[in-house]
KOLKOLKOL-605913 format. One record per residue (C-alpha): x, y, z. Coordinates in steps of 0.5 Angstrom, whole numbers, padded with zeros to 4 digits, always signed. Example, Ala and Ser with C-alpha at 12.3 -4.5 7.8 and 13.67 -1.06 7.14 Angstrom:
REM KOLKOLKOL-605913
+0025-0009+0016 +0027-0002+0014 
***
This chain:
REM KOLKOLKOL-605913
+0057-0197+0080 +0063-0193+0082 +0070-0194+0079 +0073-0198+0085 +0068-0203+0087 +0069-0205+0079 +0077-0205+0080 +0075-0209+0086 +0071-0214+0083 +0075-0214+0077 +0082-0216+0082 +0078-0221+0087 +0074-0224+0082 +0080-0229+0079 +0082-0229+0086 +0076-0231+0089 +0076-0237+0083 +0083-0239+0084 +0085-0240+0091 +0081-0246+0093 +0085-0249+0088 +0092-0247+0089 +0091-0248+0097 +0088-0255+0095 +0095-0256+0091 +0099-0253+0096 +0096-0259+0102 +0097-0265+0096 +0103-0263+0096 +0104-0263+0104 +0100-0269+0104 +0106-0271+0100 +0112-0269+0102 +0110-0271+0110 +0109-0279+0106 +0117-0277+0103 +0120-0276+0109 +0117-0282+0113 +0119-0286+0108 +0127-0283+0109 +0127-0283+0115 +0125-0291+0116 +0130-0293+0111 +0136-0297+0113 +0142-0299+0109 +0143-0305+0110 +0151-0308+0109 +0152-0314+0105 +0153-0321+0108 +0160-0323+0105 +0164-0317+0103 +0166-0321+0096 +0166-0320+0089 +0159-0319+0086 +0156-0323+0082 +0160-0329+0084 +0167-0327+0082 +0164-0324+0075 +0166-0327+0067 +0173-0330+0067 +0178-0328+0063 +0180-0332+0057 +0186-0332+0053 +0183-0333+0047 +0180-0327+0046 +0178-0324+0039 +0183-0319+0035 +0179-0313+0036 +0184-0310+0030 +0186-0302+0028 +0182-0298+0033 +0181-0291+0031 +0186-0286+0033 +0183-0281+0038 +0185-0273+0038 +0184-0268+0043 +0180-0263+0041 +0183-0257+0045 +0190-0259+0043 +0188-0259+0036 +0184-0253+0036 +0190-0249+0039 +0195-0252+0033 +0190-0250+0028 +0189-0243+0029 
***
């Protein structure tokens, strides 16, 4: 057997193997892609019947919230780092 016949088996044996499964891969993921743009294309948005607030208006807003107390202080980091250094 000459060296080339044996290069060649070598280099076409894994191909020879492999190329059913990626060319099966390759039409799934047509398959696929063609279900995805038919789906795409037949979406419609719909517009909402009365333009008003969602929820019916959301929670009122009452007086007698509770004191949340001291909130932290808030620092920006930049302008920290450029007084620092």
């Amino acid at each position: 057997m000459s060296p080339d016949l044996i290069a060649a088996a070598v280099l076409m044996g894994p191909a020879a193997i492999l190329a059913p499964v990626c060319i099966a891969g390759h039409l799934r993921q047509a398959r696929h892609d063609a279900t995805a743009a038919a789906v795409l294309a037949a979406y419609r948005p719909v517009q909402p019947d009365s333009p008003g607030p969602p929820h019916g208006g959301g929670e009122p807003l009452t007086a007698d919230a509770p004191d949340v107390g001291r909130l932290a202080t808030v620092t920006h980091l930049d302008t920290h780092r450029r007084t620092a250094a």
